[in-house]
C-alpha positions in Angstrom: 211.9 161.5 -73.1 208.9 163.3 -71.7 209.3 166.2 -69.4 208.0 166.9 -65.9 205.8 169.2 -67.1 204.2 167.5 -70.3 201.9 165.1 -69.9 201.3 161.1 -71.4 199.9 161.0 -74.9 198.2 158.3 -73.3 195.3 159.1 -70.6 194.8 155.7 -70.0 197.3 153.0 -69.1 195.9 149.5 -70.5 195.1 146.9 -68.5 196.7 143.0 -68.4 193.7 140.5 -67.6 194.2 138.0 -65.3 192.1 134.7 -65.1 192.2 132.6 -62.2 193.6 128.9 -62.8 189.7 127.5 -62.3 188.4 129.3 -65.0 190.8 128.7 -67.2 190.4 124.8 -66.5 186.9 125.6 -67.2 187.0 126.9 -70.1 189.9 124.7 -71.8 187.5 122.0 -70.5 184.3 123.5 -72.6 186.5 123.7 -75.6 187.2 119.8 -75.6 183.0 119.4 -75.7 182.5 117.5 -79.4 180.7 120.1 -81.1 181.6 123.1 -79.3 183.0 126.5 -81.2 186.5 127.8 -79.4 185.4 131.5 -80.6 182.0 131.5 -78.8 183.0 130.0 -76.0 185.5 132.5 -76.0 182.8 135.4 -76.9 180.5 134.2 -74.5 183.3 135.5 -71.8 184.2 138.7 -73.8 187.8 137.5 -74.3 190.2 137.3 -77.6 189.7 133.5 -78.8 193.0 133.5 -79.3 194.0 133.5 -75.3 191.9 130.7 -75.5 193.5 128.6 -78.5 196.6 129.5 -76.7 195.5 127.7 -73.4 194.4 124.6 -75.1 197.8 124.6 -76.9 199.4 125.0 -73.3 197.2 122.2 -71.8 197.9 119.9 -74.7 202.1 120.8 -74.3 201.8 120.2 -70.2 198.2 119.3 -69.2 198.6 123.0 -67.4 194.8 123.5 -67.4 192.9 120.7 -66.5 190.2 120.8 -63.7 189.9 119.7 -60.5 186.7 117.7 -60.3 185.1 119.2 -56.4 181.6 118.8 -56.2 180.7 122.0 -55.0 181.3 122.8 -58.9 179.1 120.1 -60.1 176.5 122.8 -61.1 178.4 125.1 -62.3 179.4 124.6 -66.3 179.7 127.1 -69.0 178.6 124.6 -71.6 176.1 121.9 -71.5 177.0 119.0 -71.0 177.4 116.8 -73.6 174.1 114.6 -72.5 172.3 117.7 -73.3 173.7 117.6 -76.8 170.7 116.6 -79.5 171.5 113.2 -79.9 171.8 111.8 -84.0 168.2 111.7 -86.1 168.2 109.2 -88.6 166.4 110.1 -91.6 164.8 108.0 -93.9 165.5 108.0 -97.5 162.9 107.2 -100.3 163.4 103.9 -101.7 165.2 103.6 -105.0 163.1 103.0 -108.0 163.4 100.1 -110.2 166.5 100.1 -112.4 169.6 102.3 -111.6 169.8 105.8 -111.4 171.4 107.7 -114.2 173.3 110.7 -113.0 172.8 113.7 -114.8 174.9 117.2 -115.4 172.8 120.1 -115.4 173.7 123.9 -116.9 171.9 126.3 -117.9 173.0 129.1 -120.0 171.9 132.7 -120.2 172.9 135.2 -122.1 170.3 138.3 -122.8 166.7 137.1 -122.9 168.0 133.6 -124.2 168.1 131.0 -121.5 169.6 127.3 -122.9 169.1 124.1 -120.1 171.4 121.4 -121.4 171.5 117.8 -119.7 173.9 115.6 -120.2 174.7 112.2 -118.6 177.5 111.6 -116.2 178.8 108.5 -118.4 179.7 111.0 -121.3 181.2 113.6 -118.8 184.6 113.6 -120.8 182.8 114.8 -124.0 180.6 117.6 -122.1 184.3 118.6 -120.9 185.2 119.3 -124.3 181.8 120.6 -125.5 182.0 123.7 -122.8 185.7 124.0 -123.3 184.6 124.8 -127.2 181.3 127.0 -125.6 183.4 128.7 -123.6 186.0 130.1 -126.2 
């Protein structure tokens, strides 16, 4: 027990952060955003991401957080939207040549100055298995 006349060991007494019921519907709501990362939502607010994960936990329990659509907060968001999200690119693929493509395992082996490339096909992977098992002892 401290006495009148000593003082804390602490000079400062820590403080408990509160966060108002909006923001936390806010920011439960950015979380649910496909593609959206919990910690840098949560980093972009200087928080722990783990208050965070516990409020989506919470809403998911009870539906606790969930927003109240007003107008007046149409233009406010802290994520895009997801319309602003890149939509998918399709890439094209060369066309496969004539005849089928034989898959191949690649290794190459080093040891000193010596380097060994060894290709093997993928329809005789069973025996490479056991030729590097017998390298390799």
């Amino acid at each position: 027990m401290l006495k009148d006349s000593e003082t804390s060991r602490y000079a400062a007494r820590r403080t408990h952060r509160t966060y108002t019921r909006e923001f936390k519907a806010e920011l439960v709501a950015a979380c649910q955003l496909p593609g959206v990362s919990i910690a840098a939502v949560a980093g972009a607010h200087a928080m722990n991401d783990n208050v965070l994960h516990r409020w989506l936990k919470e809403h998911a329990r009870s539906g606790c957080h969930r927003q109240n659509t007003i107008e007046g907060n149409a233009d406010r968001s802290i994520v895009s939207s997801p319309s602003n999200l890149p939509a998918f690119i399709p890439v094209r693929l060369p066309a496969p040549g004539p005849g089928p493509i034989e898959q191949a395992i690649k290794v190459d082996i080093r040891k000193g100055a010596l380097t060994m490339s060894i290709t093997w096909p993928t329809s005789a992977s069973a025996d490479f298995a056991s030729w590097a098992a017998s390298i390799l002892k």
